[in-house]
C-alpha positions in Angstrom: 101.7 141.9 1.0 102.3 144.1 -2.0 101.3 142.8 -4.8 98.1 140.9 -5.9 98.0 138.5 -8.7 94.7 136.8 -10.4 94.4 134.5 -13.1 91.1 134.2 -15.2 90.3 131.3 -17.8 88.2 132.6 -20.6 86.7 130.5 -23.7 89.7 133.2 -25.5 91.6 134.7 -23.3 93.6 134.1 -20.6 93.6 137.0 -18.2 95.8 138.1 -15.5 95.7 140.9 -13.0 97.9 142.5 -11.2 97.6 145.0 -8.4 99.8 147.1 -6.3 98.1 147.1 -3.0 100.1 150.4 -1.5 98.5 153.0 -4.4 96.0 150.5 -5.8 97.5 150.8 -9.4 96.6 148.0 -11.7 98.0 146.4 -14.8 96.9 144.0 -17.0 97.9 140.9 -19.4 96.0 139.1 -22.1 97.0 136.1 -23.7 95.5 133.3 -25.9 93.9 130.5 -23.9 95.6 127.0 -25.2 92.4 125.1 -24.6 95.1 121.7 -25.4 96.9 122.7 -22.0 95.4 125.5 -20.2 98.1 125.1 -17.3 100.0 126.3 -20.6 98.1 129.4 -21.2 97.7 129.9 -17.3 101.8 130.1 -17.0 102.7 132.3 -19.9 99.8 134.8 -19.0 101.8 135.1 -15.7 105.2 135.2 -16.9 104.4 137.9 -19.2 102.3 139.9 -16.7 104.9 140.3 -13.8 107.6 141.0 -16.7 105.6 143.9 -18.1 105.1 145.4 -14.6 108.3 144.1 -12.8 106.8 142.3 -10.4 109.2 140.6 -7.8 108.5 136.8 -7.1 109.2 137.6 -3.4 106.3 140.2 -3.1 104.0 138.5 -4.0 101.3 138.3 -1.1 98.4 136.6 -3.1 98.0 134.7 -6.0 94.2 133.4 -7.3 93.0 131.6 -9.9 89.9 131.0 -11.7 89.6 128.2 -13.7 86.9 126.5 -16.3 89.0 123.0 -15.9 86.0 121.2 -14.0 83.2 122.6 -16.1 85.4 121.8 -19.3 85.5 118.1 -17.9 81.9 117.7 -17.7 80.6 119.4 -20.9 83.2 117.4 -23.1 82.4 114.2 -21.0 86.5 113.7 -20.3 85.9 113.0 -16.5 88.1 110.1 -14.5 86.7 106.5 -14.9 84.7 106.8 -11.8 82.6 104.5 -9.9 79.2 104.8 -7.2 78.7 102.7 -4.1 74.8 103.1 -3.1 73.2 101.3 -0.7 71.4 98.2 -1.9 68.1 98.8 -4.4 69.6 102.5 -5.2 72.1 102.2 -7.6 70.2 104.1 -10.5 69.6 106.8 -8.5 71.6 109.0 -10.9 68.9 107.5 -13.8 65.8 108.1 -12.1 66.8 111.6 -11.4 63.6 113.7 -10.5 60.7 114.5 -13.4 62.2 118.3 -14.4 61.8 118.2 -18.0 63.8 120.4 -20.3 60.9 120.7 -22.3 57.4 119.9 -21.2 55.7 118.5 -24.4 58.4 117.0 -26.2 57.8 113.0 -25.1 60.7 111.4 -26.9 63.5 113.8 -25.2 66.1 112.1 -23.5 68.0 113.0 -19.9 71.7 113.5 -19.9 73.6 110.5 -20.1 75.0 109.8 -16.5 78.4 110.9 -15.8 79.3 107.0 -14.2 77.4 104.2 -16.1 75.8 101.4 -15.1 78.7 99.1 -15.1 80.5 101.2 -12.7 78.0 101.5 -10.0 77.9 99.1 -7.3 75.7 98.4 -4.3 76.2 97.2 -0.6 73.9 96.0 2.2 73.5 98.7 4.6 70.8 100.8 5.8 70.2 104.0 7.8 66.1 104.8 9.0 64.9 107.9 8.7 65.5 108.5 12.1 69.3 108.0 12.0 69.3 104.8 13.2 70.6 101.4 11.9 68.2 99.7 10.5 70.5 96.9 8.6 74.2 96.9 9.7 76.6 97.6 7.1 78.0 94.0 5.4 81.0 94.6 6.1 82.0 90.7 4.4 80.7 92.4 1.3 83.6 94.9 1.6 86.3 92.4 0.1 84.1 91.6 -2.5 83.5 94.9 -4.0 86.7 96.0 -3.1 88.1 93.2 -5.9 85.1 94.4 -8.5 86.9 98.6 -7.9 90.6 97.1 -8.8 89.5 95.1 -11.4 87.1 98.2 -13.2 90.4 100.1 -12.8 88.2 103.1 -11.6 90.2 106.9 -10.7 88.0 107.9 -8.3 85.0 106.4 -6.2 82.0 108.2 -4.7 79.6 106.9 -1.8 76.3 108.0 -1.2 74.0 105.9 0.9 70.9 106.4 2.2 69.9 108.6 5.2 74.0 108.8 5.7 73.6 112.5 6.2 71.5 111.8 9.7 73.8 109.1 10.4 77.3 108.5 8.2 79.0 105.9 10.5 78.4 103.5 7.3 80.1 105.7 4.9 82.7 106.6 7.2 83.4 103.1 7.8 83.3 102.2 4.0 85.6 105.1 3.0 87.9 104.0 5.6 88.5 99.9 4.0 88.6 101.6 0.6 91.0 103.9 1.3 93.3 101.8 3.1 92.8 99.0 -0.1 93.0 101.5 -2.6 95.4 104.3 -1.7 95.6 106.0 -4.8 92.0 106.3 -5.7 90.0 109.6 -4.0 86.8 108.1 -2.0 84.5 111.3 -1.6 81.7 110.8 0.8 78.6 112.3 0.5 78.2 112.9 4.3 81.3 115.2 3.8 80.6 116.6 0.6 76.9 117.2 1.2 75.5 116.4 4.3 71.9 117.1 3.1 68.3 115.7 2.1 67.5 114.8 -1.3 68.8 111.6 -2.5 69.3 112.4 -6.0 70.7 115.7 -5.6 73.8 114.6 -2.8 74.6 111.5 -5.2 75.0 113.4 -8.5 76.8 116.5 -6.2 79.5 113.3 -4.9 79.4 111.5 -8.6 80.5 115.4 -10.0 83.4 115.7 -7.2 84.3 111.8 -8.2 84.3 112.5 -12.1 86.5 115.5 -12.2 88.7 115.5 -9.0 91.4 113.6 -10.6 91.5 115.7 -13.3 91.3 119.0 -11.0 94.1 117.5 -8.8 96.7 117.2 -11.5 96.0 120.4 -12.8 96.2 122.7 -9.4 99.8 120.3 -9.0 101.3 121.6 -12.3 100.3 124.9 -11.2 101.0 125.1 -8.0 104.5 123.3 -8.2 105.6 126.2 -11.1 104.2 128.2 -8.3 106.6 127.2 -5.9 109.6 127.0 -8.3 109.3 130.6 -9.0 109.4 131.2 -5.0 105.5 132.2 -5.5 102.7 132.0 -2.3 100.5 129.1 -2.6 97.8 129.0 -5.2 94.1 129.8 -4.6 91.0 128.5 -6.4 88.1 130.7 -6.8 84.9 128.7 -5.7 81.6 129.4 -7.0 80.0 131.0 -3.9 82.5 133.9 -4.5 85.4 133.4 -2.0 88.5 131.7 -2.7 89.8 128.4 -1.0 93.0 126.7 -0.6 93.8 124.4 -3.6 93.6 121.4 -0.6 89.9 122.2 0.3 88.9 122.6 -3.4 90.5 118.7 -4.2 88.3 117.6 -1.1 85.1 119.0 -2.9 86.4 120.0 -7.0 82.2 120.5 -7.0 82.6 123.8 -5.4 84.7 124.8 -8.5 82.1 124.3 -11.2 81.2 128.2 -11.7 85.0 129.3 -10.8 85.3 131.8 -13.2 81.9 133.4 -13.8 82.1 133.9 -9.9 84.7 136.1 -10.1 83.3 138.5 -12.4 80.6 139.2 -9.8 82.5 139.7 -7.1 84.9 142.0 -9.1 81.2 143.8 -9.8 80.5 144.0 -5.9 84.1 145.8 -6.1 82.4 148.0 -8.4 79.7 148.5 -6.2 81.6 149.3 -3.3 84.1 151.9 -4.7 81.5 154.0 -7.1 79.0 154.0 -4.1 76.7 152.7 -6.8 74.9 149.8 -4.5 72.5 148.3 -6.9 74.0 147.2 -10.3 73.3 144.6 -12.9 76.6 142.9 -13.8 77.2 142.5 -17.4 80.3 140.2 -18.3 80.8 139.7 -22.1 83.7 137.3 -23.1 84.9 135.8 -25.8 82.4 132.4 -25.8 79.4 133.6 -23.3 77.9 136.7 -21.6 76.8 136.6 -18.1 74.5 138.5 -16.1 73.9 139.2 -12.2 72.5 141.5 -9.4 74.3 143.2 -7.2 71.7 144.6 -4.2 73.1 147.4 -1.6 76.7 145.9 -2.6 76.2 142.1 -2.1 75.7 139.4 -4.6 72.9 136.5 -3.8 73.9 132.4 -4.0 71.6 129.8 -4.7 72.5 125.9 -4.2 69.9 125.2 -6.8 72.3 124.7 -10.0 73.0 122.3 -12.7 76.4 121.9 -14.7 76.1 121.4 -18.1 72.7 122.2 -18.4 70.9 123.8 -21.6 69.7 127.1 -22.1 66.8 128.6 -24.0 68.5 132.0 -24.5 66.3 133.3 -22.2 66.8 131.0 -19.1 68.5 128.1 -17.6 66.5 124.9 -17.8 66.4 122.3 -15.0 66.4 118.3 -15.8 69.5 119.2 -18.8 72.2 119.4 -16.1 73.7 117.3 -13.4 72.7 119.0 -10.4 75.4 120.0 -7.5 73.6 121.4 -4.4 76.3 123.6 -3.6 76.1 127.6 -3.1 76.6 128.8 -6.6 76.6 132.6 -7.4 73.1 133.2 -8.8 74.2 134.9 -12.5 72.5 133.7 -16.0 74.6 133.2 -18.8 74.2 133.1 -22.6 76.1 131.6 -25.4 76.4 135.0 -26.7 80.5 136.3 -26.4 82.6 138.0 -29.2 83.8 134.3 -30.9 80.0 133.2 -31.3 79.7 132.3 -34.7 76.7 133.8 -36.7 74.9 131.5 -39.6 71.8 130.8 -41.5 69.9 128.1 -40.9 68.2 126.2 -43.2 64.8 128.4 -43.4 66.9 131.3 -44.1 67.0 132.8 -40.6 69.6 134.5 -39.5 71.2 133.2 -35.7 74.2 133.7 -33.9 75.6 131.0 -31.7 75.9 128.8 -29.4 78.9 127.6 -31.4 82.1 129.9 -30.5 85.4 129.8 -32.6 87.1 129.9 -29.3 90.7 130.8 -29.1 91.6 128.1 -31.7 91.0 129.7 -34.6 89.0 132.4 -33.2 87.1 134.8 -35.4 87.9 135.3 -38.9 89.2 138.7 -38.2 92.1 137.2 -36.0 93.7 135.3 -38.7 94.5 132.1 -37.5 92.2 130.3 -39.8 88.9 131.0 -38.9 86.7 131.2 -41.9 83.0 131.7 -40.2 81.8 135.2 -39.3 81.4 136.1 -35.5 80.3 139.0 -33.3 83.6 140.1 -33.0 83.9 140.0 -36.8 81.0 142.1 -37.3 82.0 145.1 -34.4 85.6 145.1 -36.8 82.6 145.9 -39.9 80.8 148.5 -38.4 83.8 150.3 -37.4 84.0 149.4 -33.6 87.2 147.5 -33.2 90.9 148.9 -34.8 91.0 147.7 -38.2 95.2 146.8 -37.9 95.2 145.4 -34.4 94.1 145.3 -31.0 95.7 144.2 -27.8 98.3 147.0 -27.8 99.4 146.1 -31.5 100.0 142.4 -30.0 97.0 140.9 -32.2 97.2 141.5 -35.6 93.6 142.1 -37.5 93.0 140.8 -41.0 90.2 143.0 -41.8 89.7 142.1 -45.3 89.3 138.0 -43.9 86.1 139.4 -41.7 84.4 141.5 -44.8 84.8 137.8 -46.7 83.2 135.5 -43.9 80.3 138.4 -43.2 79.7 138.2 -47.1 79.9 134.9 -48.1 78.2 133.7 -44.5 75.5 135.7 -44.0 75.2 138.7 -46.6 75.3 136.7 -49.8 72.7 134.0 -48.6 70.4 136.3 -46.8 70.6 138.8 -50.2 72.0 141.8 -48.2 74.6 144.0 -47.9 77.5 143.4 -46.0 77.3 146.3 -43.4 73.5 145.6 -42.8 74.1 141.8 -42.2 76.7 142.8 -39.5 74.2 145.0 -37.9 72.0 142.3 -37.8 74.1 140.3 -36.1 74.7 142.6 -33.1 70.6 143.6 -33.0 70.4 139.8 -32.6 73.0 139.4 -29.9 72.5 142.2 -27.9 68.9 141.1 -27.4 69.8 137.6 -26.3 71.6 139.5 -23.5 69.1 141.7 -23.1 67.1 138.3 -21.9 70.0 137.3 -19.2 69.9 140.8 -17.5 65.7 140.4 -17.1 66.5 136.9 -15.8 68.3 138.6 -13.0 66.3 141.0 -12.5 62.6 141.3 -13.8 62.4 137.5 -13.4 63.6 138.1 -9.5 60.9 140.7 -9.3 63.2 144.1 -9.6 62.9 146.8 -12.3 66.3 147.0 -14.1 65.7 151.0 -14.7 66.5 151.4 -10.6 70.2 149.9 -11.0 73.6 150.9 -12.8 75.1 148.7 -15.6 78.6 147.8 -14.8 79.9 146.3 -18.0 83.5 144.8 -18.5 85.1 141.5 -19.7 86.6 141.9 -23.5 83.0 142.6 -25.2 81.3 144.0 -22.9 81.9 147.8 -23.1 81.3 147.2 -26.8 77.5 146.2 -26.0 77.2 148.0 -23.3 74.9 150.7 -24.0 72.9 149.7 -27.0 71.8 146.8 -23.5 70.9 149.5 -21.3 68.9 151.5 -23.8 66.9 148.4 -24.3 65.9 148.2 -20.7 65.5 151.7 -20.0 68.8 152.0 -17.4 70.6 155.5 -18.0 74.0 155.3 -16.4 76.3 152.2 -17.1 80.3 152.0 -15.4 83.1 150.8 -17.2 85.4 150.1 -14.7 89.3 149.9 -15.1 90.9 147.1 -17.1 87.2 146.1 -18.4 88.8 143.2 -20.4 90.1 141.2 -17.8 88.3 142.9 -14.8 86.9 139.5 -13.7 90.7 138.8 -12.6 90.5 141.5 -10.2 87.3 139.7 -8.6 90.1 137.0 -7.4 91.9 138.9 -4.8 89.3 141.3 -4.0 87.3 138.7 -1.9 87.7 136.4 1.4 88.6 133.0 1.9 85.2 131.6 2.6 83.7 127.8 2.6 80.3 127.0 3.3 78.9 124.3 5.8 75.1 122.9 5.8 73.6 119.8 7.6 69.9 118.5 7.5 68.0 119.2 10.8 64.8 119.0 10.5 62.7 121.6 13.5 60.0 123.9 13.4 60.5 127.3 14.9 57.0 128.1 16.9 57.6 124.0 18.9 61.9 123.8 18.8 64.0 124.2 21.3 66.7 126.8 20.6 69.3 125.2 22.0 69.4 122.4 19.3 69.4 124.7 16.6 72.3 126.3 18.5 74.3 123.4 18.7 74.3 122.5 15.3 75.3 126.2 13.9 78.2 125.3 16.7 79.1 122.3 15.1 79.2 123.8 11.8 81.1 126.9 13.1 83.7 124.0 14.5 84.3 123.1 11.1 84.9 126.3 10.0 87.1 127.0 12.2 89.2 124.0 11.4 89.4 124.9 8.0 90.4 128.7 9.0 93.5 127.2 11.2 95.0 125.0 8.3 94.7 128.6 6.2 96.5 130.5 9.0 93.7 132.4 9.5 94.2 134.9 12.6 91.2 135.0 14.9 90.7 138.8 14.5 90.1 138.2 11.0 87.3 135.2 10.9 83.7 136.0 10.5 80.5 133.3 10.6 77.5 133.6 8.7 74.3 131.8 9.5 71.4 131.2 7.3 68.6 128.8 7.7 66.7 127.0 4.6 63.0 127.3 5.4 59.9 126.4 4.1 56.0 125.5 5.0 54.8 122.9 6.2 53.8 121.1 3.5 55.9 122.5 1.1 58.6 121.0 -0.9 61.3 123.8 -1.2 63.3 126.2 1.2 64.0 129.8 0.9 67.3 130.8 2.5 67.0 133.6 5.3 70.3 134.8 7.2 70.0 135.3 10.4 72.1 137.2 12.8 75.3 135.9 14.7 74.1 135.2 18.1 72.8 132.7 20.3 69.7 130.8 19.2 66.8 131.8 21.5 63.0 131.8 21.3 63.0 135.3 20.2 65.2 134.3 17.4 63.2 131.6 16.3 60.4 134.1 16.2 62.4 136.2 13.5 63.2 133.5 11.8 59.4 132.5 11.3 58.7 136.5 10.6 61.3 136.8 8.1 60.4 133.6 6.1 57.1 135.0 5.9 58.5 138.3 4.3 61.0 136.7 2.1 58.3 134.2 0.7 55.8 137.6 0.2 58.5 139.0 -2.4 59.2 135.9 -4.0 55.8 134.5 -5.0 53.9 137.6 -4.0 52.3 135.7 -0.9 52.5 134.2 2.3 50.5 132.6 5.2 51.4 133.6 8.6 48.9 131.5 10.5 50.8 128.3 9.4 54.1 127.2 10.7 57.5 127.2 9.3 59.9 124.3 9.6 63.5 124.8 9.5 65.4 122.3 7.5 69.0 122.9 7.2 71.3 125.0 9.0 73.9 127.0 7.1 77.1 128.3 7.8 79.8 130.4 6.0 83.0 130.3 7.0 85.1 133.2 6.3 88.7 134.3 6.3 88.5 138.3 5.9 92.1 139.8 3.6 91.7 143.5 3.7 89.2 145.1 1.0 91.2 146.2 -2.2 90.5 149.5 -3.4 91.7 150.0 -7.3 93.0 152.8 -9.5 94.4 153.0 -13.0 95.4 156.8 -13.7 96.3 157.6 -16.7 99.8 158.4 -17.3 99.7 160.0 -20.7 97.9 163.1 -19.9 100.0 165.7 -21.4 99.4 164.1 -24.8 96.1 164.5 -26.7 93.2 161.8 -25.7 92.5 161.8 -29.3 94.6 159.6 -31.3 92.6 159.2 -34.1 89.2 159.0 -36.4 87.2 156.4 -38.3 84.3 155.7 -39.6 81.5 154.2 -37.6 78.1 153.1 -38.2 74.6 153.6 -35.8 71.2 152.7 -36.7 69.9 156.1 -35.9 72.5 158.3 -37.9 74.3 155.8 -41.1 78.0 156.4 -41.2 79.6 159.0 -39.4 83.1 160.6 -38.8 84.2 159.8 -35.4 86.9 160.7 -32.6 89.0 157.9 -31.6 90.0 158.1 -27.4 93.4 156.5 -26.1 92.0 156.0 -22.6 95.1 156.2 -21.2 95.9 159.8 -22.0 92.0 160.7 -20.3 92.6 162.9 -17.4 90.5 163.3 -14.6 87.1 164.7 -15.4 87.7 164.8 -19.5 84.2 164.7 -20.7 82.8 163.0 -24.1 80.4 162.9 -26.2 79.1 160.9 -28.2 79.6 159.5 -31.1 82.3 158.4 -29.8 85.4 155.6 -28.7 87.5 154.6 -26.1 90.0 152.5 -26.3 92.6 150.4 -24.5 94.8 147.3 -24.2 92.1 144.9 -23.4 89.0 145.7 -24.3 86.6 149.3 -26.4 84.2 151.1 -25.0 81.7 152.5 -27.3 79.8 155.8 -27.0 76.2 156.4 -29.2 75.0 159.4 -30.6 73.3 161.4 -27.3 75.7 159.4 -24.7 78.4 161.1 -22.9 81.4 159.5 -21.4 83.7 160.8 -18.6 86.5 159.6 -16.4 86.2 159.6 -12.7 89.1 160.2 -9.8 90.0 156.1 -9.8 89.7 155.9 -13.3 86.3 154.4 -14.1 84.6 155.6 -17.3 80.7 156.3 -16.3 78.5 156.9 -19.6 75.2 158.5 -18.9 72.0 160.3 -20.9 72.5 163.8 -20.0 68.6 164.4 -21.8 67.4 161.4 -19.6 69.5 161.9 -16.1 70.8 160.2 -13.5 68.8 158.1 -10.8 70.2 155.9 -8.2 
C-alpha cells in the first residue's frame, strides 16, 4: 500500500484526501459538490486530486468514501417505492410509533409522515410467542396472494419485520425466501438480519430505512465503484456511522448503517488528532459549509450510541426524539447544528436577527462566491470583517466577489435592522458561534464533563475561522488545528478499521445466569464476524472482537452499554458486569442501587478488521520564503479595526511562533488568531493556538 485515498461529501464541498503512507505527507482537493449528481462531484474531486499529486492508479492501497446519499434520501423524502410485511394486526406499527414528543405542550403537532404509506404495507398470518415459539404457523397460502398485491404496487424494495422474529426468525426467513425467488430484482431486508433486537417499533422503522434508501444507495456505490474499477482502482469503501468502514456489499445488506457516513469520519479523523498530539481528551469541532458538528473524544476513543433518529429536528441546543425515524444502529454519538459557512442569515418578521437553518449550499452558495446567491451568509460576513481573502480562496481557484457580499449584508440585514454594515456582520457570527457553543455543552456538560479539562480540535472549512472566539466562550485555552483543516474529515476515512457491529436480544440476569449461555451467544456473534472478516480478506493476525452488554435494572426501561473484556464468560465476569453497570449508571444519572439486580439484555459484538494506524504530516515546503505574505484589515470586538499580518501556512517552519492578531492561511480552509492568542506550528505540522496569560492544562 502506498497511497491512501478518502472522499468526503459536504453540503459545499467535495473533499478528497490523499496520503502517502511511507512519510505520511498529505495533500488535498476541494471541489464543488453537484448536489444534481454527487457521483459527479465524487469523480472530478478524485480526478483532480491524484493529478495534482501524481498519484499512480496502481498504488493505490485504499480508497474510502463518505457519503450523505442515504441521509439526502430521507430528508428530501426521494426514497424507493417501498413496501412492509408485518405480521397480522401490526401493520401501523410505523404510525403508532412511541409517545416522544418533539414538543411537550404543543397538542396539535404532528409526527413525521411515514417513510412507506399505508397502501404499501401489508400483513400476513404468522405469529412468534414471546418465548420463541410458534404460536400460529406462518400462512404460507397467503404467500401467493401477497406476492401478486408486491408486483402489482410495483414496489423497489420490501422490508419484513414480524413479531418476536428476533427470538425466533424461521417465519421471516421463510418469507424472504418465496419473495426473493418471485421477485428477483426487488431487495427483501429482514429485520432478523438487520436488527435482531427488542422493540417493535424501533427494528421496523430501522428495516423500513434500509428498504427506502437501498435502492438508491446500490446504484450509487455501482457508478462509483465501476469508474473505480475502470481506472484499475482497489475496491470502494463506505464509511459507516459507528466509525469504521465496510465493504460497499455489507453497506447494500444494511444502507441503515450509512445514515451518519460523513459526520463519522470527522470524529474519527479527531481520534487521529488525539492519538498523534498525545492530547487524549478533546472536543471535536467540525464546521462545514451547511452544519457544524460536535463530539468527545475521552483518553483517545470516541463513544456510539444506537439511540438515533434520521431526519430528526433540532432546537439549536439538542437533538429532539419523536421528529426522526429511529435506526437502532451504533451511531457515533456527535450533535450537530444547522450552523456552517452557507447558513443564510435573515430577519424575521419581529425584527430579530437569525441565521439559519436554511444553507445556500453549493448551488449558488453565498453571495460572496458569485454564482448567484443574493442572501447574506456566515461566510459572507467572515469576507466583511476581514477574515476570508477578499479576491479568492481555494488557491486562487474560487474567485470572491466582495462587493456582491457588502450588498446582501446591507440590503439583508443592515438596512432592516437600521445598522451598519460591519456591525450587522458581527452580529451574525456572535449569533452563530453561540449556537455552536450549545453543540459542544451537549457533548460535554450535558454528558456530565467540564469542557475547560479538554483541547478543541477544530477543522472542516469553517471551523479554524470560529475556532477560538468557541473556546473562549467555554473557558478551554488550547485548541489544535490540525493539517489540511478543510477537508480533514477525509483523512478520518482511511485512518480507521473495517469494523461491523453484531447484537442479538438475550434476555439473563447476571447474579442467577449461567455463563455459558452468555458465552455462547458472544460466540455466535463472533461467528458472524468472522464471516464477514473472510469475505474482506481479512488475515487472522489482524481481527479483533469487542464485547459490550446493554444492561439495565430490573424494572427499568433502558440499557446502558458496558464493554466487557475478551474472554470467556464466567461467574466472576458476570460479577463485573453487575459492578460496572452499577458505576456506569452512578455517572450518568448521579445514582445507583447495588442491592437490586441487573439483567442483561443484548449482547454486543464488534467485528473488526485492524489496517495499520496512519500517522500524518504536512511540512511546509516554502520555508526559505517569508510566512508573511501579506496585511489587511481586520475587525475584533475588543480592539475595532486593526492592521494585521497575513500567514501563508505553507512557508511556517517548525516552531515559528505567532501572535495574535493574526491569520493563517491555506488551500482549504483560515485559521484565525485574536488579540492575546498565539499560534505556532508543531514537528507534523499542526497549528496549536493557546493563552499564554491563561496557560496550558491537559
Amino acid at each position: 500500500m502506498v497511497w491512501r485515498i478518502g472522499v468526503d461529501i459536504g453540503g459545499t464541498f467535495t473533499d478528497v484526501a490523499v496520503v502517502e503512507e511511507a512519510s505520511g505527507h498529505i495533500g488535498v482537493a476541494k471541489v464543488l459538490t453537484t448536489p444534481g449528481d454527487l457521483a459527479e462531484g465524487v469523480l472530478h474531486a478524485l480526478q483532480s486530486a491524484m493529478s495534482r499529486y501524481a498519484v499512480v492508479n496502481a498504488e493505490v492501497g485504499l480508497l474510502s468514501h463518505a457519503t450523505t446519499v442515504v441521509t439526502n434520501a430521507i430528508l428530501e423524502k426521494k426514497g424507493a417505492r417501498s413496501a412492509l410485511i408485518t405480521t397480522r394486526g401490526f401493520r401501523d406499527v410505523l404510525e403508532l410509533r412511541r409517545s416522544a414528543r418533539a414538543n411537550l405542550y404543543d397538542l396539535f403537532q404532528d409526527a413525521p409522515a411515514t417513510l412507506i404509506p399505508r397502501r404499501h404495507r401489508f400483513e400476513i398470518s404468522e405469529r412468534i410467542g414471546a418465548d420463541g415459539k410458534i404460536a400460529t404457523p406462518l400462512a404460507e397460502s397467503d404467500i401467493d396472494e401477497l406476492i401478486a398485491a408486491l408486483k402489482s404496487t410495483r414496489v423497489e424494495a420490501i422490508a419484513v419485520s414480524l413479531v418476536f422474529s428476533f427470538l425466533n426468525p424461521v417465519h421471516e426467513r421463510r418469507l424472504g425466501v418465496r419473495l426473493r425467488a418471485a421477485l428477483p430484482d426487488v431487495p427483501v431486508y429482514l429485520s432478523s438480519d438487520v436488527l435482531p433486537e427488542m422493540r417493535e417499533f424501533e427494528r421496523t422503522s430501522t428495516t423500513a430505512v434500509c428498504a427506502y434508501v437501498g435502492p438508491i444507495l446500490a446504484s450509487y456505490l455501482a457508478r462509483l465503484e465501476e469508474a473505480a474499477r475502470n481506472q484499475k482502482l482497489p475496491p470502494l469503501y463506505l464509511m459507516g456511522s459507528n466509525g469504521g468502514i465496510l465493504e460497499a456489499d455489507e453497506a447494500i445488506a444494511i444502507p441503515a448503517m450509512a445514515v451518519e457516513s460523513g459526520p463519522a469520519a470527522g470524529v474519527v479523523a479527531a481520534a487521529l488528532v488525539a492519538r498523534q498530539t498525545e492530547r487524549k481528551n478533546l472536543l471535536s469541532f467540525d464546521m462545514g459549509g451547511t452544519t457544524a458538528k460536535a463530539s468527545l473524544i475521552r483518553d483517545g476513543r470516541y463513544d456510539t450510541t444506537p439511540d438515533y433518529e434520521v431526519g430528526g429536528g433540532s432546537s439549536m441546543t439538542r437533538w429532539t426524539s419523536g421528529t426522526g425515524h429511529p435506526v437502532r444502529l451504533p451511531v457515533i454519538d456527535l450533535a450537530e447544528v444547522s450552523a456552517g459557512g452557507g447558513s443564510i442569515a435573515w430577519v424575521d418578521r419581529a425584527g430579530a436577527l437569525r441565521v439559519g437553518p436554511t444553507s445556500a449550499g453549493a448551488d449558488p452558495g453565498p453571495a460572496c462566491y458569485a454564482r448567484g446567491g443574493t442572501e447574506p451568509t456566515v461566510t459572507d460576513c467572515n469576507l466583511l470583517l476581514g477574515y476570508l481573502d477578499k479576491q479568492s480562496l481555494l488557491g486562487g481557484d474560487l474567485p470572491i466577489d466582495h462587493a456582491a457580499a457588502t450588498a446582501a449584508v446591507h440590503a439583508r440585514l443592515a438596512k432592516p435592522l437600521g445598522i451598519n454594515t460591519r456591525t450587522a456582520a458581527a452580529a451574525v457570527i456572535d449569533i452563530v458561534n453561540h449556537a455552536m457553543a450549545e453543540a459542544l455543552k451537549i457533548v460535554s456538560v450535558q454528558r456530565g464533563h467540564d469542557p475547560r479539562d479538554f483541547v478543541l480540535a477544530a477543522f472542516g472549512g469553517a471551523g479554524p475561522l470560529h475556532a477560538v472566539a468557541l473556546a473562549s466562550e467555554l473557558g478551554i485555552v488550547e485548541v489544535v488545528c490540525p493539517p489540511i483543516p478543510g477537508a480533514f474529515s477525509a483523512l478520518g476515512l482511511i485512518a480507521t478499521d473495517l469494523k461491523r457491529d453484531y447484537v442479538q436480544t438475550l434476555f439473563i440476569t447476571a447474579n442467577t445466569a449461567d455463563p455459558a449461555v452468555l458465552e455462547a451467544a458472544f460466540l455466535a456473534l463472533e461467528k458472524k464476524g468472522s464471516a464477514m472478516l473472510d469475505r474482506a480478506g481479512i488475515a487472522p493476525e489482524s481481527r479483533r472482537f469487542e464485547r459490550a452488554v446493554d444492561a439495565r435494572y430490573e424494572r427499568q426501561s433502558y440499557e446502558l452499554m458496558i464493554p466487557i473484556p475478551p474472554q470467556p464468560i464466567d461467574q466472576i465476569t458476570l460479577q463485573k458486569i453487575a459492578e460496572a453497570f452499577h458505576s456506569r449508571h452512578l455517572q450518568a444519572y448521579g445514582h445507583d442501587n447495588r442491592s437490586e439486580s441487573v439483567k442483561i439484555v443484548n449482547v454486543r459484538v464488534a467485528a473488526i478488521g485492524m489496517i495499520p494506524p496512519l500517522i500524518i504530516r504536512d511540512i511546509s515546503v516554502d520555508v526559505g520564503k517569508d510566512a508573511v505574505k501579506s496585511r489587511r484589515r481586520l475587525w475584533f470586538h475588543e480592539t475595532g479595526e486593526v492592521d494585521a499580518p497575513i500567514y501563508d501556512r505553507r512557508r511556517m517552519s517548525l516552531g515559528l511562533e505567532i501572535t495574535g492578531p493574526a491569520v493563517i492561511e491555506s488551500l482549504e480552509s483560515t485559521i484565525l488568531v485574536p488579540p492575546q492568542w498565539q499560534a505556532k506550528m508543531n514537528a507534523d505540522g499542526f497549528v496549536l493556538l493557546t493563552q499564554p496569560q491563561r496557560g496550558v492544562t491537559r
